[in-house]
N, C-alpha and C positions, 0 to 999 in steps of 0.2 A: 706255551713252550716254543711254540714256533717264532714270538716276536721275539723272545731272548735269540733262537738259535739266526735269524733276520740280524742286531743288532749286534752279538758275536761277530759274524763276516761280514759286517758294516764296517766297525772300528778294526778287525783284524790286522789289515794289512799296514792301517798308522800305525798301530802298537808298535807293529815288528820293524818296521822304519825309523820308530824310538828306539828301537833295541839296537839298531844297526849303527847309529849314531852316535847310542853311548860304549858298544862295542868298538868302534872304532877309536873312541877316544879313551877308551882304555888299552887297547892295543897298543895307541901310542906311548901312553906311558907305561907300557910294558917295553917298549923297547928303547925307553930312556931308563929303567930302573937296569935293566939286564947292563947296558954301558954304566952304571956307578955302584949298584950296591956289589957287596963281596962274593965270594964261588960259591960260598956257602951258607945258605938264609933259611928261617923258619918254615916247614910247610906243612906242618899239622899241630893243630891247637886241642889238648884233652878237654876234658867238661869244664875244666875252672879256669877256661880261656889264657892258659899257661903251654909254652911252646912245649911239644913232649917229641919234636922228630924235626930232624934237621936235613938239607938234601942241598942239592946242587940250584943255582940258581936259572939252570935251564929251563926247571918246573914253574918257573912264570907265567912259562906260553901257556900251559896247562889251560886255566879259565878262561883267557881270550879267544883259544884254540877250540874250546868246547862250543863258546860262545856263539861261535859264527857257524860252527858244525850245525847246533841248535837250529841257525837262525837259516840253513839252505834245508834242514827237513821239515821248517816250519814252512817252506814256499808252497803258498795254494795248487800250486802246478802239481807239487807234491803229493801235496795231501789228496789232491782232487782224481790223480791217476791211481792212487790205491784204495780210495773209500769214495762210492757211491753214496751212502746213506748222508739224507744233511744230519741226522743227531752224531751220528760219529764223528762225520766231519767236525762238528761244532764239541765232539768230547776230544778231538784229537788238536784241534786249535789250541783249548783253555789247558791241556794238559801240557803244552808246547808253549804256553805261555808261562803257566808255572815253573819251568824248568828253568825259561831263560828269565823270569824273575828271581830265583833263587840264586842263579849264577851269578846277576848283577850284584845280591848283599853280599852274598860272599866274596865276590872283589870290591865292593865298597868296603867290609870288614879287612881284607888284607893287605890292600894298597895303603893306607896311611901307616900299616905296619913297615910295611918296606921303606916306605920314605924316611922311616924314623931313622933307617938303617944306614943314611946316606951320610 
């Protein structure tokens, strides 16, 4: 267990250097879609991946805004001034990774929406 929790905060910090990278390059095109798409764009999809809620095109910032929220409580400084233990630390990383993976599909599923919009 110990060389998972070694190889965990081995790769860590590249992960989230990935994350920062592709957060940033979606930020960008978050603030080219805010300049062309319309005031009013889809932002919730029901189970049969059909739009069932409509909202202001402000909610853009939404996932790149979480994104980076993620990605400054993911910072080991962070993590490391609230959690002594390395198992936690190493559950508190992969749990911080998950999230900012999830975030990423989720803007990979909803940016080729909005572009379609353009």
């Amino acid at each position: 267990m110990m060389k998972v929790a070694l190889f965990v905060d081995h790769i860590y910090s590249k992960i989230c250097y990935l994350f920062l990278v592709l957060g940033t390059g979606f930020l960008c095109a978050t603030i080219y879609l805010y300049i062309k798409v319309p005031n009013v764009i889809p932002v919730h999809w029901g189970s049969s991946f059909k739009v069932d809620s409509w909202g202001r095109k402000e909610t853009l910032f939404i996932l790149p805004v979480s994104l980076f929220v993620c990605l400054m409580l993911s910072a080991k400084k962070f993590i490391h001034a609230h959690e002594t233990n390395p198992f936690r630390i190493m559950a508190a990383e992969l749990v911080l990774l998950g999230v900012l993976t999830l975030l990423v599909i989720a803007m990979s599923y909803v940016y080729p929406i909005y572009f379609s919009l353009l």
